[in-house]
N, C-alpha and C positions, 0 to 999 in steps of 0.2 A: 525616417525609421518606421513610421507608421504607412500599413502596407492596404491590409484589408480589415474591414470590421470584426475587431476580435484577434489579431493577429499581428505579435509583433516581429519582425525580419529584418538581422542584418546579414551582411557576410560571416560576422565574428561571430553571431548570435543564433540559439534554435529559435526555432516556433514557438511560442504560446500560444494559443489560441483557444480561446471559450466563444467563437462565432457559435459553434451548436446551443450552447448556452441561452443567447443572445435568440437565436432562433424558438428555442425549445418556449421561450416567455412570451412570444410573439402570437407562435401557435395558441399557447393556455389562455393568451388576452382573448382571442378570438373564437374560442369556444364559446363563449357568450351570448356570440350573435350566428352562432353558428346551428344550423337541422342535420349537420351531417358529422358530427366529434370525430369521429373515424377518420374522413376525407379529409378532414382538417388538421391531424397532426401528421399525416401521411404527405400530405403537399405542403404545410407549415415548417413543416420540423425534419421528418424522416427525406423527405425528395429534398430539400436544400442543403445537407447536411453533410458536413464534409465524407469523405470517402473511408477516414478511420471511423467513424460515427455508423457509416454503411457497412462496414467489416466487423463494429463489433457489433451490430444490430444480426449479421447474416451467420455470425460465428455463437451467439447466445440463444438464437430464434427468435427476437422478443419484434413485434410487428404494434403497431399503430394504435389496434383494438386491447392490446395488452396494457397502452400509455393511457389508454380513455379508461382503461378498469379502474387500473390505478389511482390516476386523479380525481375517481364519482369515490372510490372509497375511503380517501384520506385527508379532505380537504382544506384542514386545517395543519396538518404537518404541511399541504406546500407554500399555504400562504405565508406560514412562517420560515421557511425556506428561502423563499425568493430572493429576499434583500442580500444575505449571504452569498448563494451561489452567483447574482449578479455581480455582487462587490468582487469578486475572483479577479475579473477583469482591474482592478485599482492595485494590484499584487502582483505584478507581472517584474517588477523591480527587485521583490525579495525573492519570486520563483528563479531568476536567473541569478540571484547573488549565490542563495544556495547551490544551483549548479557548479558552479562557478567552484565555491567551496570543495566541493565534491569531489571535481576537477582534479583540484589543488594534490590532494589523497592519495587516487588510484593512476596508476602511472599505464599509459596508453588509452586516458577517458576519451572517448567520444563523445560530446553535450549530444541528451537525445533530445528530441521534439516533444513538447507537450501538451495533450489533445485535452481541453476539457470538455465532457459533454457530460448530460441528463441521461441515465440510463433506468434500469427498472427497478432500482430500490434493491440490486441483487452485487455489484460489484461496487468497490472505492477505487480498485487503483490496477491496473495491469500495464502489462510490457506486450510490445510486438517489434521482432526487429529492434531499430532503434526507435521508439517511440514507447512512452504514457501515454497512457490511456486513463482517467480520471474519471470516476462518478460523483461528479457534485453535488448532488444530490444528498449522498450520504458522506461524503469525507470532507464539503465544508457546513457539515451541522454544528452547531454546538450549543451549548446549555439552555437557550435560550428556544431552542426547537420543539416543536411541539409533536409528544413523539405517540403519546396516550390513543391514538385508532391504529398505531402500527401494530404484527404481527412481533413476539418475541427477540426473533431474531434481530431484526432492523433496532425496535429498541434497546436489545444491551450492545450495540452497535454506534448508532447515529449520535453525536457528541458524546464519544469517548475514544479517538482512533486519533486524536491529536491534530495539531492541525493542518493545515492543506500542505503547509511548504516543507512539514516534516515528512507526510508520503513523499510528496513529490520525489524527495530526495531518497527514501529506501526504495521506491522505483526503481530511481537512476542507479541504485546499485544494485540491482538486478540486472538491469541491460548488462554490467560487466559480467554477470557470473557464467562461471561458464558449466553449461546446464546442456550441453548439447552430446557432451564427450559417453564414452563408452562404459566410463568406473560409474560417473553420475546416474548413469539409465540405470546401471547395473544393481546401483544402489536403491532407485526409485522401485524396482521390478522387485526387490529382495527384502531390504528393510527402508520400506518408505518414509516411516515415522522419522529414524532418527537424521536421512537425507533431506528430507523438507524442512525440518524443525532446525538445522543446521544453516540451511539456504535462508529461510528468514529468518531466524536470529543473524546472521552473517550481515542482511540488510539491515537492520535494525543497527548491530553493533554501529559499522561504519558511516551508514548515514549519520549519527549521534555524535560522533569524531566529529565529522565535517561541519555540521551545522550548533552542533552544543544541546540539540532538543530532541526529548524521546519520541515517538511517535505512539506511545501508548502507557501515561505513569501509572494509569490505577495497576497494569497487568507489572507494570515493574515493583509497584510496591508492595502488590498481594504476592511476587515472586519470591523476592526479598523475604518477605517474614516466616514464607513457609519452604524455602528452598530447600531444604533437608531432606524434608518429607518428601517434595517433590520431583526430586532425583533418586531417590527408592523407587518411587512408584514410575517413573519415566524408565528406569532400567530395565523393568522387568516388559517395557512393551516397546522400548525402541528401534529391536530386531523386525517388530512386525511389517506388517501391510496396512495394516487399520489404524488410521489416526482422528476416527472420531474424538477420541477422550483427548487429543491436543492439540488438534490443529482443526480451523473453520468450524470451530462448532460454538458460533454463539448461540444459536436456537435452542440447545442443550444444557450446556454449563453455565453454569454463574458466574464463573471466572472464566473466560474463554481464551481460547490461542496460547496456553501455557508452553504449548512445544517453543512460543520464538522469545520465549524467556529461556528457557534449557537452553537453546540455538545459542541466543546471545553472550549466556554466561560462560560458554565453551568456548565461546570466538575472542571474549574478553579474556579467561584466562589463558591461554596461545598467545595475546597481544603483549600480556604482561610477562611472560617467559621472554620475549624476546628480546635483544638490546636493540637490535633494525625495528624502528617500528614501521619503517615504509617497505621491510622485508616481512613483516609480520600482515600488515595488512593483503598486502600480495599476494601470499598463501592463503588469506581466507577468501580472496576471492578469486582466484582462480582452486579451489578446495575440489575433489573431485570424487575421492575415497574415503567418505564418512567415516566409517571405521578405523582405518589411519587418521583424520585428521581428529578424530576423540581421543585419541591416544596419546597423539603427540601434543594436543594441549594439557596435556596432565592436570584437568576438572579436577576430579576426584583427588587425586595421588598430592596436590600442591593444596590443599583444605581449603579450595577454591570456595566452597559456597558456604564459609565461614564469613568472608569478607565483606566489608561493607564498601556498598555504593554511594558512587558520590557521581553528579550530575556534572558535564562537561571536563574532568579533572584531567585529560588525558592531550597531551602535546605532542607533535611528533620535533 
């Protein structure tokens, strides 16, 4: 079963694979004795480094002398990083249980491959094709992280995004959505807020099905208390284009990512309308026309965001 350093492959099974991981720590040991930091994460790290690693290095811009800035200015968030992002590697059991789960859900799942690597303190989790794409760096932090020389942002970020095997899994239901069609663009190019804010709460919802864990409670429980409010004020801008005020802005807001709480609570109430729940999930993700599918969840009209949450309660 065990294939290459950091990678595990069967027939049945995707990739896992944190080799960049494995490399990225290799590089950092060696900084040390190294005159030339730059050459050193460029042939350490970046030159051995698998080919998603190179794609998302070429598709971000982020080059060699970007990783030396980063690690001369932080360097006590990575000592206490390491151990973490290393251990990724001893998880590769629960990464594909969750898959697996997932699976179980969405009917025509493809298990994608999942890349973890060290990126620049700027990404936790993307999709390409079939594949994760993973920043360990920041999505397996957690409390114990030392986050006090970060930048805003990373801080109300970096241990609070839940943990590794919960992205993993709103990933993998992103791979399913289908994000490519003609109502979906339509919707991005017209009212982007409430098409994005839909697409991830939609991952958020179903990932949480499958595996029974949120990927983010503080945002679920500051939603909860203030939902009310937060669906007045979400109405009046989910036509837009501008989704600073809810989406990716934790540099900005105190509570950040509110739109994949809205997202989620509309995906939740359409689930619960349904008697098919594996007809219900279906339609959230293959969802395409935001504005129909707000509709047909009847949020609003069923006193949806009266109701109270409860952690894994949902069976199919």
């Amino acid at each position: 079963m065990l294939c290459l350093t950091g990678t595990v492959r069967s027939q049945s099974k995707p990739i896992i694979s944190t080799r960049d991981v494995e490399n990225f720590w290799i590089a950092y040991d060696s900084l040390k004795y190294s005159s030339d930091s730059i050459g050193t994460i460029q042939s350490l790290y970046i030159n051995t480094g698998s080919r998603t690693l190179t794609k998302f290095l070429n598709q971000y811009g982020y080059s060699a002398r970007d990783y030396v800035a980063i690690i001369r200015a932080y360097p006590e968030y990575w000592e206490s990083i390491r151990s973490v992002t290393l251990g990724i590697s001893r998880r590769k059991q629960e990464i594909e249980s969750a898959l697996e789960k997932v699976k179980t859900l969405c009917e025509g799942f493809k298990t994608p491959d999942v890349y973890f690597i060290i990126g620049c303190l700027k990404s936790g989790g993307t999709t390409r094709n079939n594949q994760i794409v993973i920043g360990s760096e920041l999505a397996a932090a957690n409390s114990a992280t030392v986050t006090h020389e970060l930048p805003h942002w990373q801080r109300s970020v970096i241990g609070h995004t839940g943990d590794i095997v919960a992205m993993v899994a709103h990933e993998a239901i992103h791979t399913q959505q289908k994000l490519l069609g003609f109502q979906f663009i339509w919707g991005y190019l017209n009212h982007r807020l409430l098409t994005l804010s839909l697409s991830e709460g939609a991952a958020d919802f179903v990932s949480e099905l499958a595996i029974g864990e949120h990927i983010n409670n503080a945002r679920m429980e500051f939603g909860l208390r203030y939902e009310e409010t937060l669906w007045k004020e979400f109405k009046k801008d989910m036509m837009k284009n501008d989704v600073s005020k809810w989406l990716y802005n934790g540099g900005s807001a105190t509570t950040p990512d509110m739109g994949y709480f809205i997202g989620y609570q509309v995906c939740k109430s359409l689930y619960e309308s349904l008697p098919d729940k594996k007809k219900a999930i279906k339609q959230i993700l293959k969802m395409s026309y935001s504005k129909r599918f707000l509709k047909s969840s009847n949020y609003e009209k069923n006193g949806h965001i009266l109701s109270t949450f409860q952690f894994g309660r949902y069976t199919l």
